[in-house]
VEXNUGU-359847 format. One record per atom (N, C-alpha, C, CB): residue in one letter; x, y, z; residue number from 1. Coordinates in steps of 0.001 Angstrom, whole numbers, padded with zeros to 6 digits. Glycine has a CB too. Example, Ala and Ser with C-alpha at 12.3 -4.5 7.8 and 13.67 -1.06 7.14 Angstrom:
2
+------+---------+---------+---------+-----+
| rest |      c1 |      c2 |      c3 |  nr |
+------+---------+---------+---------+-----+
|    a |  013190 | -005690 |  007800 |   1 |
|    a |  012300 | -004500 |  007800 |   1 |
|    a |  013200 | -003300 |  007800 |   1 |
|    a |  011308 | -004473 |  009046 |   1 |
|    s |  012850 | -002250 |  007080 |   2 |
|    s |  013670 | -001060 |  007140 |   2 |
|    s |  012900 |  000030 |  007870 |   2 |
|    s |  014084 | -000598 |  005725 |   2 |
+------+---------+---------+---------+-----+
This chain:
103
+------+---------+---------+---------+-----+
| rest |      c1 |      c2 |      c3 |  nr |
+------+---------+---------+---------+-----+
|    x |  068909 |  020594 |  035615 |   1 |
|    x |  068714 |  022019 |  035799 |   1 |
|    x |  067784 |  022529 |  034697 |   1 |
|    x |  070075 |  022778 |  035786 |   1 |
|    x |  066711 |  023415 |  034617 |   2 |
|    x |  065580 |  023926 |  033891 |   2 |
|    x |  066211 |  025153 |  033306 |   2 |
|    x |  064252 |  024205 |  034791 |   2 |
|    x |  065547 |  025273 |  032128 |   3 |
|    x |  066144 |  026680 |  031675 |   3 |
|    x |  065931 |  027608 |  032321 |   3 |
|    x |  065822 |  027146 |  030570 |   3 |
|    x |  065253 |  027829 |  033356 |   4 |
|    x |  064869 |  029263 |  033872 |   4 |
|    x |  066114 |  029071 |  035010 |   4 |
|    x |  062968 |  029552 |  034548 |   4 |
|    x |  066534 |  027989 |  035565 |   5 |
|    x |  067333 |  028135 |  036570 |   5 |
|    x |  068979 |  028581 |  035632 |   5 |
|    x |  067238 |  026576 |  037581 |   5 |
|    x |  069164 |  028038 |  034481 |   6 |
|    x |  070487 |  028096 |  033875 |   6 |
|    x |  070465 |  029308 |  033375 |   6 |
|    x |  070839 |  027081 |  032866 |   6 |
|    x |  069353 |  030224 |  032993 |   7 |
|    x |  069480 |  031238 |  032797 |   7 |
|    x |  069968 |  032250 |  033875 |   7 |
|    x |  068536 |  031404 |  032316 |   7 |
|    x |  069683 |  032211 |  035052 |   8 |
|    x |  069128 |  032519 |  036341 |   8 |
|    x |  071102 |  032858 |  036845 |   8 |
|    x |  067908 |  030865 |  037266 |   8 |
|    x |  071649 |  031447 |  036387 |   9 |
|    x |  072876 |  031230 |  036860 |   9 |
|    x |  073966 |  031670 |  035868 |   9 |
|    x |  072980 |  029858 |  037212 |   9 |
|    x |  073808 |  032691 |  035001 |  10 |
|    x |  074499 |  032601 |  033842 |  10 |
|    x |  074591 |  034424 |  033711 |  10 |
|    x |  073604 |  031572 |  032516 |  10 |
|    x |  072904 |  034257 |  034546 |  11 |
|    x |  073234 |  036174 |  034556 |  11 |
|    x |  071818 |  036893 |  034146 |  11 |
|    x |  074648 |  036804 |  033064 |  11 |
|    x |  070493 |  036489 |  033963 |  12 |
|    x |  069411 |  036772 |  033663 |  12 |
|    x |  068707 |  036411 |  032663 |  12 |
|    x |  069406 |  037637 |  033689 |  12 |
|    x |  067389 |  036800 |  032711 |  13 |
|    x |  066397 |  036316 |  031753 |  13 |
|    x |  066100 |  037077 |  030565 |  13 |
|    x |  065234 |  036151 |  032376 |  13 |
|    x |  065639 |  036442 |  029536 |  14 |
|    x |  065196 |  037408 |  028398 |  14 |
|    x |  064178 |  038669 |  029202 |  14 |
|    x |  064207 |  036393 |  027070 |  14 |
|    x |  063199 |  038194 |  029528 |  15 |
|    x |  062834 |  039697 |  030348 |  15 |
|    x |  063507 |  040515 |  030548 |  15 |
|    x |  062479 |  039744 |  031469 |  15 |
|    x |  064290 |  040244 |  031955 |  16 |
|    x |  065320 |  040967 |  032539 |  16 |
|    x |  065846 |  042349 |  031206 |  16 |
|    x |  066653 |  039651 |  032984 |  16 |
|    x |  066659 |  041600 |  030254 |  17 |
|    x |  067263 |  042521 |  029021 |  17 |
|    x |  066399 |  043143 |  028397 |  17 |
|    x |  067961 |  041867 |  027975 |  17 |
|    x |  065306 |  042811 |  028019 |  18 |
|    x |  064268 |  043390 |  027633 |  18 |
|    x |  063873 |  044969 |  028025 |  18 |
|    x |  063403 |  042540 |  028024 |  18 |
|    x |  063319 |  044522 |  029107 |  19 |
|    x |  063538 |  045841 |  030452 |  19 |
|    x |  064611 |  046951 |  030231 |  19 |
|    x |  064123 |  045121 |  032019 |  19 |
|    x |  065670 |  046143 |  030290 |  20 |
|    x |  066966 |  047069 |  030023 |  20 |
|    x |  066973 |  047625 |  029361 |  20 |
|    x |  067968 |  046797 |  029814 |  20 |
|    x |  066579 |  047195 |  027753 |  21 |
|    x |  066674 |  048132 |  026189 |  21 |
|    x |  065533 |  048715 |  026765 |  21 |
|    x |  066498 |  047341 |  024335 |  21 |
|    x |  064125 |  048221 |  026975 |  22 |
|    x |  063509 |  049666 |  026746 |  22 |
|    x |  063959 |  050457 |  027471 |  22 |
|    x |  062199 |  049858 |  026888 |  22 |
|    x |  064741 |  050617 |  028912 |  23 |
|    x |  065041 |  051611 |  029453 |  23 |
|    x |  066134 |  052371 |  028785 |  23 |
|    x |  065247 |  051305 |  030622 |  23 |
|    x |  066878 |  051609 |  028041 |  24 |
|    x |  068120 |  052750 |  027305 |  24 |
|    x |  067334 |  052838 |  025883 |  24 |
|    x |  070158 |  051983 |  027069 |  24 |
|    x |  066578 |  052954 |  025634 |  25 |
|    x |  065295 |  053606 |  024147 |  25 |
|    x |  064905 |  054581 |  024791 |  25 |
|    x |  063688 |  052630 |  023536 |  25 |
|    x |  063793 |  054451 |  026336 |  26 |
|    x |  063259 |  055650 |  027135 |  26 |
|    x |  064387 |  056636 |  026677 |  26 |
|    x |  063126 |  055416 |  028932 |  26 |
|    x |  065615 |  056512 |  027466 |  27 |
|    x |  066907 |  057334 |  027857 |  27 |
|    x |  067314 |  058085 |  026378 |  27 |
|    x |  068299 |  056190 |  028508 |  27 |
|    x |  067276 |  057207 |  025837 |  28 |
|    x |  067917 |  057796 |  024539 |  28 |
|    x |  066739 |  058723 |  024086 |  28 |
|    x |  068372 |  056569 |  023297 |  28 |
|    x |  065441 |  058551 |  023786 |  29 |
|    x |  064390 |  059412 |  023064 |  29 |
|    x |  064135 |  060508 |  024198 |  29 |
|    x |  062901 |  058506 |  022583 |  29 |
|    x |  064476 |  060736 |  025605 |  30 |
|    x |  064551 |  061693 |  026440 |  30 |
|    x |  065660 |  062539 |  025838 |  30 |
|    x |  064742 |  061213 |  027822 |  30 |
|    x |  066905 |  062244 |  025822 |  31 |
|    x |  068430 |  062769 |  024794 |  31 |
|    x |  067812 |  063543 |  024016 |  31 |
|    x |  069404 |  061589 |  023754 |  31 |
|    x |  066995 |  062847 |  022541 |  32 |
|    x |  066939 |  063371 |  021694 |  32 |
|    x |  065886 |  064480 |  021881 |  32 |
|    x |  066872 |  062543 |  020825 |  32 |
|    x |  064719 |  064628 |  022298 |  33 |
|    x |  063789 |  065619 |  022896 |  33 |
|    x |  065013 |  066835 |  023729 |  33 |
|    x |  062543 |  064647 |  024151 |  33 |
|    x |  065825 |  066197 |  024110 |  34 |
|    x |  066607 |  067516 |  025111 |  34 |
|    x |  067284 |  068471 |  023981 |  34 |
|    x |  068109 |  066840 |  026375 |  34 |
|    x |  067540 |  067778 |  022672 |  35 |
|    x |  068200 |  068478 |  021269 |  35 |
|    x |  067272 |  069312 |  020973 |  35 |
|    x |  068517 |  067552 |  019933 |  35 |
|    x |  065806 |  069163 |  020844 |  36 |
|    x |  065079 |  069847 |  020128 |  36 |
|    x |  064379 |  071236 |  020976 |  36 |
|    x |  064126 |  068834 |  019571 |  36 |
|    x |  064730 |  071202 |  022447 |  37 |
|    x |  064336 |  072402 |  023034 |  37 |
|    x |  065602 |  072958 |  023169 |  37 |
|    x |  063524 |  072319 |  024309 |  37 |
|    x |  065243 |  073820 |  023828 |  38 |
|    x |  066915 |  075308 |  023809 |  38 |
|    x |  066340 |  075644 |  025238 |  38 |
|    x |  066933 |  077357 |  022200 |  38 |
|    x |  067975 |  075037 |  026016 |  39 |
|    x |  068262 |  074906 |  027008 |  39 |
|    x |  069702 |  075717 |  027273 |  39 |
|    x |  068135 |  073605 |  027182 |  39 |
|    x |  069891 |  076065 |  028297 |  40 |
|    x |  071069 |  076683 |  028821 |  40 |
|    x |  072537 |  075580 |  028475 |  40 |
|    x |  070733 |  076944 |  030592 |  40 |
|    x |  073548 |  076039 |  027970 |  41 |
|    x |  074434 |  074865 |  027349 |  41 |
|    x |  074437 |  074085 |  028715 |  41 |
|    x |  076153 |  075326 |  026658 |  41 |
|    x |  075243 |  074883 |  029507 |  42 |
|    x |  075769 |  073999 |  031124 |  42 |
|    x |  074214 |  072998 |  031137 |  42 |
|    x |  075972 |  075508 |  033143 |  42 |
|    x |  073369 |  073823 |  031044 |  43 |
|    x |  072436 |  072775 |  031731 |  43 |
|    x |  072021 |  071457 |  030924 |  43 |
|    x |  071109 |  073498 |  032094 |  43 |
|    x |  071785 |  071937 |  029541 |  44 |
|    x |  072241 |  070711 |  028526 |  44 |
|    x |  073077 |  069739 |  028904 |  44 |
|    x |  072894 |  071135 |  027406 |  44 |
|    x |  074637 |  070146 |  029147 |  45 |
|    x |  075597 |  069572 |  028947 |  45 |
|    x |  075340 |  068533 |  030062 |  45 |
|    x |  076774 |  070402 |  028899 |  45 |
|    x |  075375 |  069053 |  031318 |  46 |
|    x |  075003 |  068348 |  032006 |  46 |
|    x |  073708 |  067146 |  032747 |  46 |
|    x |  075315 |  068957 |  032268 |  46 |
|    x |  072483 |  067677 |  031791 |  47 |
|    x |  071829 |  066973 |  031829 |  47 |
|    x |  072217 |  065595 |  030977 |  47 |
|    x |  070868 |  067633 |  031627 |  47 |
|    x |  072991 |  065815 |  029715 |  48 |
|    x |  073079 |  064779 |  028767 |  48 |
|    x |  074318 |  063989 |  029076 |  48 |
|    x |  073082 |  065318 |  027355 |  48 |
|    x |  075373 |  064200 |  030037 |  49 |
|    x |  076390 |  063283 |  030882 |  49 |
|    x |  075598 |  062840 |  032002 |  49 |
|    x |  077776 |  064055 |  031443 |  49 |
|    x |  075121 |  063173 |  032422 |  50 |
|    x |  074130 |  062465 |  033826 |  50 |
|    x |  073137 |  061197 |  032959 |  50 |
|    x |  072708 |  064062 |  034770 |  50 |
|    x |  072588 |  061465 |  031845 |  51 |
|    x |  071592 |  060705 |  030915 |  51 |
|    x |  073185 |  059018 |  030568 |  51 |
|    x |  070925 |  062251 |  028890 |  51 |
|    x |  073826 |  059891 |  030034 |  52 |
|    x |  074903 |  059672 |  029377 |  52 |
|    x |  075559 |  058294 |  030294 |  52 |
|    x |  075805 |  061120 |  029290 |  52 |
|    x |  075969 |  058382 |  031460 |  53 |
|    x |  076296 |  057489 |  032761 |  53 |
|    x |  075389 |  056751 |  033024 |  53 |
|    x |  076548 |  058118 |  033970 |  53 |
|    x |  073897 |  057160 |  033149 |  54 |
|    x |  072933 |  056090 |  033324 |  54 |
|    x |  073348 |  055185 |  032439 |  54 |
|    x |  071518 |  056427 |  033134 |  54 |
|    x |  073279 |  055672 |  031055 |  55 |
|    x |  073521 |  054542 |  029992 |  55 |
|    x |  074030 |  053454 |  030061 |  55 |
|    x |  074102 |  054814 |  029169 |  55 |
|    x |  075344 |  053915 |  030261 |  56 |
|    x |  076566 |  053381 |  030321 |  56 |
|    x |  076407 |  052090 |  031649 |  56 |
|    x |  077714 |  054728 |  030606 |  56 |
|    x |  075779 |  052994 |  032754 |  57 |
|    x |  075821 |  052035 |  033995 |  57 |
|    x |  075112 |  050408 |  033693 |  57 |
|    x |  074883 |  052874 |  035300 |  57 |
|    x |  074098 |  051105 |  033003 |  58 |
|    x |  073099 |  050180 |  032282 |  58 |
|    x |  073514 |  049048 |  031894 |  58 |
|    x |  072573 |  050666 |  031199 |  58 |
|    x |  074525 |  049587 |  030302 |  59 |
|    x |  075005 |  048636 |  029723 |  59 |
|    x |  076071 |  047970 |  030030 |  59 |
|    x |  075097 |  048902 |  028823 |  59 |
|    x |  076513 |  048424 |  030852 |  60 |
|    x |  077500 |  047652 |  031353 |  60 |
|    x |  077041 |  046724 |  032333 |  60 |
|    x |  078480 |  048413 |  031850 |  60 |
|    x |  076493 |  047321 |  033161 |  61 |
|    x |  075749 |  046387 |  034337 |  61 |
|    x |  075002 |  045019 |  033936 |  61 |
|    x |  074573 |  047283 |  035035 |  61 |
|    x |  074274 |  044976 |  032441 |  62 |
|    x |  073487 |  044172 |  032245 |  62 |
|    x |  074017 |  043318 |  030596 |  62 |
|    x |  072078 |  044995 |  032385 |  62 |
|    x |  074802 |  043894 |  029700 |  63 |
|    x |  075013 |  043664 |  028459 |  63 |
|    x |  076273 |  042942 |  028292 |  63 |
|    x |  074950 |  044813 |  027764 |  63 |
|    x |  076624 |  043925 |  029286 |  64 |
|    x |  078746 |  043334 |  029504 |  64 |
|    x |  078331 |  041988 |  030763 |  64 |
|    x |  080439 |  045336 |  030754 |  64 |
|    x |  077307 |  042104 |  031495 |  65 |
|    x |  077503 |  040887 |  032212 |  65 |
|    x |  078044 |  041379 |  033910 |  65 |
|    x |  078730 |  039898 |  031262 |  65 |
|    x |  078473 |  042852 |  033529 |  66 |
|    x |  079141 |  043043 |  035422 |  66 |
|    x |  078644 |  042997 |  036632 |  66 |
|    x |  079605 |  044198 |  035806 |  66 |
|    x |  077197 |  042948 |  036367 |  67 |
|    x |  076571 |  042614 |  037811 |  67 |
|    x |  076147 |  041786 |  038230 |  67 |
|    x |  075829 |  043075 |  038186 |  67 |
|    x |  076644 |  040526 |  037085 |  68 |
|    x |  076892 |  039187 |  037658 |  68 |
|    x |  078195 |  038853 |  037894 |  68 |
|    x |  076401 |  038206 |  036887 |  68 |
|    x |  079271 |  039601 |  037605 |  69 |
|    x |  081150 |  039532 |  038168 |  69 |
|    x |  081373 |  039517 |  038893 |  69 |
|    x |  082120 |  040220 |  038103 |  69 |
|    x |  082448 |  038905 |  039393 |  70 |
|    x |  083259 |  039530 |  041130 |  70 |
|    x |  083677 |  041098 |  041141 |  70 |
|    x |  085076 |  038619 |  041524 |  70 |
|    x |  083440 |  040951 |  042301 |  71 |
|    x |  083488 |  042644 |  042858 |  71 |
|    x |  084614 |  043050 |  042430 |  71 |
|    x |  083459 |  043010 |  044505 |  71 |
|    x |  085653 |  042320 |  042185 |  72 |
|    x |  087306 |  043178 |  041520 |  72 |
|    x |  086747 |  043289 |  040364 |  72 |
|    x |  089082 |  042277 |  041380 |  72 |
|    x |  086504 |  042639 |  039334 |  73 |
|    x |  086482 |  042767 |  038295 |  73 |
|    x |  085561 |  044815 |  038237 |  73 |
|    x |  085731 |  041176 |  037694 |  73 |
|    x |  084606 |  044987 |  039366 |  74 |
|    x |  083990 |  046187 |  038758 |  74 |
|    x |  084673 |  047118 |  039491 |  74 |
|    x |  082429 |  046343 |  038827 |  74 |
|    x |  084950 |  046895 |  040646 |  75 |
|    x |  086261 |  047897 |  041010 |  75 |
|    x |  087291 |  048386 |  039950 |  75 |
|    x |  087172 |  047172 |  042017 |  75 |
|    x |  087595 |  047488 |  039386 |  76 |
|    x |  088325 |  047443 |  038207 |  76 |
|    x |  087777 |  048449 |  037376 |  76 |
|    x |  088324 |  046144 |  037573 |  76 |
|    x |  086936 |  048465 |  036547 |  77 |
|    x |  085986 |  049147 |  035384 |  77 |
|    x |  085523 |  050519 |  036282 |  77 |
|    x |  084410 |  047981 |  034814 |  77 |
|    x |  084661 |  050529 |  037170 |  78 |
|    x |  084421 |  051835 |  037574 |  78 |
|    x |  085125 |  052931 |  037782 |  78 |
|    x |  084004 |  051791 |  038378 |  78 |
|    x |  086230 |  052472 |  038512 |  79 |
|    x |  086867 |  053914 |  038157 |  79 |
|    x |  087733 |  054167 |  037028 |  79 |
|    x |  087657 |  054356 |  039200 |  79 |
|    x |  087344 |  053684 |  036016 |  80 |
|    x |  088103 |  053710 |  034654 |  80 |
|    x |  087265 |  054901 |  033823 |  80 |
|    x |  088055 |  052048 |  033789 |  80 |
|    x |  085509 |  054488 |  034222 |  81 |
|    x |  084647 |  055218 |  033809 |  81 |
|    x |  084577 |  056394 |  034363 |  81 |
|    x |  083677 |  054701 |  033836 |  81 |
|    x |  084963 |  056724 |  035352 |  82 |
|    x |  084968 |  057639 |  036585 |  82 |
|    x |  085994 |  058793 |  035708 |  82 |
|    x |  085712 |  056795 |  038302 |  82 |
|    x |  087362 |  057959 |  036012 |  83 |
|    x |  088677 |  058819 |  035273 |  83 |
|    x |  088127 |  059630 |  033806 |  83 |
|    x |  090107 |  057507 |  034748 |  83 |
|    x |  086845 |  058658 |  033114 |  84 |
|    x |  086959 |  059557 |  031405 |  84 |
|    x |  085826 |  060303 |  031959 |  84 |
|    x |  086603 |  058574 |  029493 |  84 |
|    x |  085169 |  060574 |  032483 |  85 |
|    x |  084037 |  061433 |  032928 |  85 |
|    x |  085072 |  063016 |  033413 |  85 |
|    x |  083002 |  060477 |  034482 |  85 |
|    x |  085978 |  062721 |  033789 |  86 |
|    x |  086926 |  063917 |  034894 |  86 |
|    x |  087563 |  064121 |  033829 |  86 |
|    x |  087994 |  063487 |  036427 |  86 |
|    x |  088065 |  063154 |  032776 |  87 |
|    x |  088334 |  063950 |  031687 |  87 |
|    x |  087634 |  064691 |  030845 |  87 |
|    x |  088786 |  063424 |  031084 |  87 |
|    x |  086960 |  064493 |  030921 |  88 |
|    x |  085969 |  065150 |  029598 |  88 |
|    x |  085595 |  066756 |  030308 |  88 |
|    x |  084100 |  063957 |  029248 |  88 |
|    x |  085683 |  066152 |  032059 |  89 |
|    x |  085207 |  067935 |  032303 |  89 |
|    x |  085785 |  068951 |  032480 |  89 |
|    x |  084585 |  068267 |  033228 |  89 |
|    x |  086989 |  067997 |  032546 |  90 |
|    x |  088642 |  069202 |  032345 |  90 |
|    x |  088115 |  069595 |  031294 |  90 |
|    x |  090559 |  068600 |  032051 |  90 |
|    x |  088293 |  068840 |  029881 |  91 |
|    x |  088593 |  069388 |  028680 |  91 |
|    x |  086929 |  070385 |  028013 |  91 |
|    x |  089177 |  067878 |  027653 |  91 |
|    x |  086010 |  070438 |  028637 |  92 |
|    x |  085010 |  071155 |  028387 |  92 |
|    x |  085402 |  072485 |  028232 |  92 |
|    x |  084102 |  070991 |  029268 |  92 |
|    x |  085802 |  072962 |  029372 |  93 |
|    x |  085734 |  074438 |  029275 |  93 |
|    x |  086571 |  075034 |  028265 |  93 |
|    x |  086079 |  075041 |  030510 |  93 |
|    x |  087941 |  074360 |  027875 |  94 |
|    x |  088655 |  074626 |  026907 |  94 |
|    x |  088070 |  074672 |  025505 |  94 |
|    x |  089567 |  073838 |  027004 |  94 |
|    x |  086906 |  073831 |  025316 |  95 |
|    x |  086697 |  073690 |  024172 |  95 |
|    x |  085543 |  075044 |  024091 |  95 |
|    x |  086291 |  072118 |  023826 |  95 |
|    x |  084871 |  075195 |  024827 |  96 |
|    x |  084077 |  076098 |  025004 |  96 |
|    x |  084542 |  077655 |  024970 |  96 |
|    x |  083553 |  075737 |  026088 |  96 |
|    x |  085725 |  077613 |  025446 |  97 |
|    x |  086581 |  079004 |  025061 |  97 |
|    x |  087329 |  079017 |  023559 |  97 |
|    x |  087877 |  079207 |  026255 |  97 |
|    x |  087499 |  077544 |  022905 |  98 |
|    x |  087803 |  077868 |  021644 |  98 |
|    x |  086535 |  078250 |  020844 |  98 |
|    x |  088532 |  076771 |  021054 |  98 |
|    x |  085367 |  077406 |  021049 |  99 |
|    x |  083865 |  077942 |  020563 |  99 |
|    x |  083748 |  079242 |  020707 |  99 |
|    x |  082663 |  077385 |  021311 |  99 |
|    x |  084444 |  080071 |  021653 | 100 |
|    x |  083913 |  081833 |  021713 | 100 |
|    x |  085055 |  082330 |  020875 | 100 |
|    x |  083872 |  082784 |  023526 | 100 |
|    x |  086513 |  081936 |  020760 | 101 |
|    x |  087120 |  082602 |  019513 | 101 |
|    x |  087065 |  082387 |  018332 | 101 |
|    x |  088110 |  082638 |  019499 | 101 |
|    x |  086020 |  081211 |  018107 | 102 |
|    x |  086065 |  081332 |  016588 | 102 |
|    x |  084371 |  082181 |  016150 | 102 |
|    x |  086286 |  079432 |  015821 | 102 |
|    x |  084176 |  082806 |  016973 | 103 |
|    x |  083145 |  083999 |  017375 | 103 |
|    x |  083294 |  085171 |  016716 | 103 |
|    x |  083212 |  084404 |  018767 | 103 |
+------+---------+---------+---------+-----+
C-alpha cells in the first residue's frame, strides 16, 4: 500500500488539513474584523455563533477525525453540539437583561 493510499484510508491528506486551517484562519480573521466595526448586538451575536458552528463543524469534521467515523458515532456528537447551542440561547437574553441593570 503507497502512502497516498494509507493516508487516503486513515482519513486524509496533508493538503486536505491544510485547506481546513486556512479555512478556520479565513473564519477566525472574518470574527475578528466583525469586533472592530459596530454592528447591531443581535446581529453581531448572531453572526459570530453562525461563524462560531462553522468552526466547530470544521474541526470536528476534519481534526477529531468524524467524517471518517461511523454514522453513530456523529449522531452521537451532533446533537450534543446542537443541545449547547439551545443553551447558550436560552441563557442570552438573561444575561443581556442583567447587562441593562447594571446600567
Amino acid at each position: 500500500m503507497t502512502a497516498h493510499a494509507e493516508a487516503q484510508a486513515h482519513g486524509g491528506t496533508t493538503r486536505l488539513f491544510v485547506w481546513v486551517w486556512i479555512w478556520l484562519v479565513a473564519i477566525t480573521g472574518i470574527e475578528v474584523f466583525l469586533a472592530y466595526i459596530h454592528l447591531a448586538p443581535v446581529t453581531m451575536l448572531f453572526l459570530l455563533i453562525s461563524l462560531s458552528v462553522v468552526k466547530a463543524a470544521l474541526i470536528m469534521s476534519y481534526f477529531m477525525h468524524l467524517r471518517f467515523e461511523k454514522l453513530s458515532l456523529v449522531l452521537f456528537l451532533v446533537p450534543a453540539l446542537v443541545f449547547c447551542i439551545c443553551m447558550m440561547a436560552i441563557f442570552f437574553p438573561d444575561a443581556v437583561r442583567l447587562l441593562h441593570l447594571r446600567q
